[in-house]
Every structure is written in C-alpha cells, then in structure tokens.
N, C-alpha and C positions, 0 to 999 in steps of 0.2 A: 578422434571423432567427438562433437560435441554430446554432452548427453541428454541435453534438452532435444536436439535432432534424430538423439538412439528413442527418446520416450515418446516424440510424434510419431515416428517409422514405428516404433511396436504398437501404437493404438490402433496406426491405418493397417496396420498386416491382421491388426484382431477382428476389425473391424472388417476388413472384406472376407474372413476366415469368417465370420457367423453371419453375413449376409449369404457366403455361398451354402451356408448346410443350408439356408431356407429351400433351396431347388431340388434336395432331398425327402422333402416331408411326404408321406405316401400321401396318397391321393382316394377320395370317398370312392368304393365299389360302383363301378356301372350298375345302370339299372337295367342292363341285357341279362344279369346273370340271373337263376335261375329261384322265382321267389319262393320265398318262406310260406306258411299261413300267413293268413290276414295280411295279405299282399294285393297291393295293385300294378297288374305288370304294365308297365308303356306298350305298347305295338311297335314292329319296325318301321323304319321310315316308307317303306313302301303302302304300311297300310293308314298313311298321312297324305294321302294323294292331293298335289297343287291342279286342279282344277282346270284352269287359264291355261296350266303349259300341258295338260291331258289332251286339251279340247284344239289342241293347237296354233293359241292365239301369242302365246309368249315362250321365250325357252325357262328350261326348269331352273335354272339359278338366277334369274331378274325377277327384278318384282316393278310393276307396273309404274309409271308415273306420269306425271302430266307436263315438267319442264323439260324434259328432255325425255331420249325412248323409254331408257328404263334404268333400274339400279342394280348393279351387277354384283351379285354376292363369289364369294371365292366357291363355297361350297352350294348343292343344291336344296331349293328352301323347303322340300318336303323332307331331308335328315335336317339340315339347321331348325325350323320348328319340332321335329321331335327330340333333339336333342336339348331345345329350350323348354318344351314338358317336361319332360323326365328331369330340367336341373326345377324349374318351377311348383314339383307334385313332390320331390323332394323336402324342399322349403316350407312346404302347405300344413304341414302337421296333422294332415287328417289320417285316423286311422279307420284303415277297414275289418268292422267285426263277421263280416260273413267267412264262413270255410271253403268258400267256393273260390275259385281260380280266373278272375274277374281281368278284361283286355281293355285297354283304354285305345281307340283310337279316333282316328278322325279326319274329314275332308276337309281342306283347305278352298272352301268357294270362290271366296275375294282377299284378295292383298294389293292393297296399291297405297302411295307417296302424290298427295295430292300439295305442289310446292310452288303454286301459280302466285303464293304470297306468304309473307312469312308470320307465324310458324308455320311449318308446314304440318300436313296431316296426313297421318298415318292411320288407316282401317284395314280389318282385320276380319274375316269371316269366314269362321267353324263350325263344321254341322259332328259336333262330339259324340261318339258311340261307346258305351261300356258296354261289353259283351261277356256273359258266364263262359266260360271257356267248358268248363264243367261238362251245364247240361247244354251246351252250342243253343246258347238263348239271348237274345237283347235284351239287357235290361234299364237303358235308359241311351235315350236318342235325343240333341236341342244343338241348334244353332245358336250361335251367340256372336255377337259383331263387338264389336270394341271399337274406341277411336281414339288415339294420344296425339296432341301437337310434340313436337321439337323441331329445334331450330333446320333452316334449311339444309346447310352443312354440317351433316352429323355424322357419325361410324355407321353405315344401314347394318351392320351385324348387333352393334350394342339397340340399337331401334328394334331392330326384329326381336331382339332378347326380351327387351321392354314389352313390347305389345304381345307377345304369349306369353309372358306374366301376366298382364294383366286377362288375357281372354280367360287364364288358369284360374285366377282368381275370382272371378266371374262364378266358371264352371261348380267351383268350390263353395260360393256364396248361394248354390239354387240347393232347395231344400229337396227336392225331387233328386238331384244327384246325389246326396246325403243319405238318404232312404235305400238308394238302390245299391248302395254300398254294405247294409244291413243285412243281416239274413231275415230270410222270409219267414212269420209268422205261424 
C-alpha cells in the first residue's frame, strides 16, 4: 500500500473521529428545571397563549400571512416562542437581585408574515407579564410589537427565533422591567 495513501486514510479517519465526539458535548440545562435564587423562571408554553389560534381564527402551529394562507411551523408557536425566551433570557445577561420567585410569561396577540413584497415583514405582538410567584402579585405587565424584514423565502423557525429576540430584547431594554426585577425598597 502506498504510504502517502496510508497518511491521507489516517487524517480522514481523525478527522471524522473528532467531528463525531462534537455530537457528544453535553448540552446547557433547560430552563424548566427548578431555579436557584435570583432566578427568572420562563412559564410553560401554556401560559404563552397564541391568541389568533385561542380566538379561532388560525390553527395553533401557522402563523398568519398574506401571500398565501399561512406558514406552517413543524412544532406549535406558543412552545416554539417559549422556547425561543427562555434560549433569548438566557443570552440577555440580566440578573435578578430580588429573593422572590418571579414568572415571566406572556400573550402572544399578533404574529403575522406580511410577503405581498420583498423583504418581507414579520410582526410580533406580546402583552409580557412577570409575576411574584411568592406573594401571587404582578409585577410588571407591557405590550411590546416588534417588526424585522427578511427575505421572502426564509426558514419561518430561524424568523420566529429572530423576532422573539428581538421582542426580548426590547423587553430587557424598558427600565420599568429592570426595576421590577429588584426587590422592593
């Protein structure tokens, strides 16, 4: 055998030998499990209710559009938006100094793919509630809309990912949600 052909063959056997341990690396803790102090817990997807498909205008995995009926997600868009908080509240870097046991959730009013032109447009609208789990108290309640163009033909899960980032970011940028994160004086 040649050995220039033994020294390719043992680079590509190493080579796909330390691409495969990548599919091994553990993976960051759900944020279902059961928090710490100065914790902000996500709410379940249940208490992220899509609105449109409550009210019985849409089913609960499309999200509205205007070129055609609608855009059909694999999974339903009140888990795939809470599961894009919880990776987005992740990311945010904020931390919470109160001791109290604080619920983030929230109503999903409006979602639609407006594609009658290109980019197309994507809107977003969240009525956000944090709630003391504690003392069973609100402590901060805001709607927030968002709106991102991309292209017409895009992944609607990496769009959906996109636009609750950015509503997160949003939520994280109002100084009233900042305070209510604080313990009270």
């Amino acid at each position: 055998m040649n050995s220039l052909l033994l020294k390719r063959s043992g680079i590509a056997c190493f080579a796909l030998l330390t691409a495969a341990c990548s599919f091994f690396v553990p993976r960051s803790p759900s944020s279902q499990v059961t928090p710490a102090d100065n914790a902000l817990v996500i709410a379940a997807a249940r208490e992220f209710p899509y609105m449109p498909a409550r009210d019985g205008h849409i089913t609960p995995d499309r999200i509205a559009n205007t070129a055609t009926t609608a855009v059909l997600l694999k999974k339903g868009v009140e888990t795939t938006v809470r599961e894009a908080v919880a990776a987005a509240w992740r990311k945010s870097g904020i931390t919470v100094t109160t001791h109290d046991w604080l619920v983030l959730s929230g109503g999903i009013e409006a979602l639609s793919v407006d594609d009658a032109r290109s980019p197309a447009t994507w809107t977003m609208t969240v009525c956000y509630v944090v709630t003391n789990a504690s003392a069973k108290k609100t402590v901060y309640v805001k709607t927030t809309t968002v709106h991102m163009y991309r292209q017409k033909f895009t992944n609607p899960a990496f769009a959906l990912d996109d636009i609750v980032k950015l509503s997160v970011d949003a939520l994280v940028r109002d100084p009233s949600f900042r305070d209510a994160l604080q313990p009270v004086q």
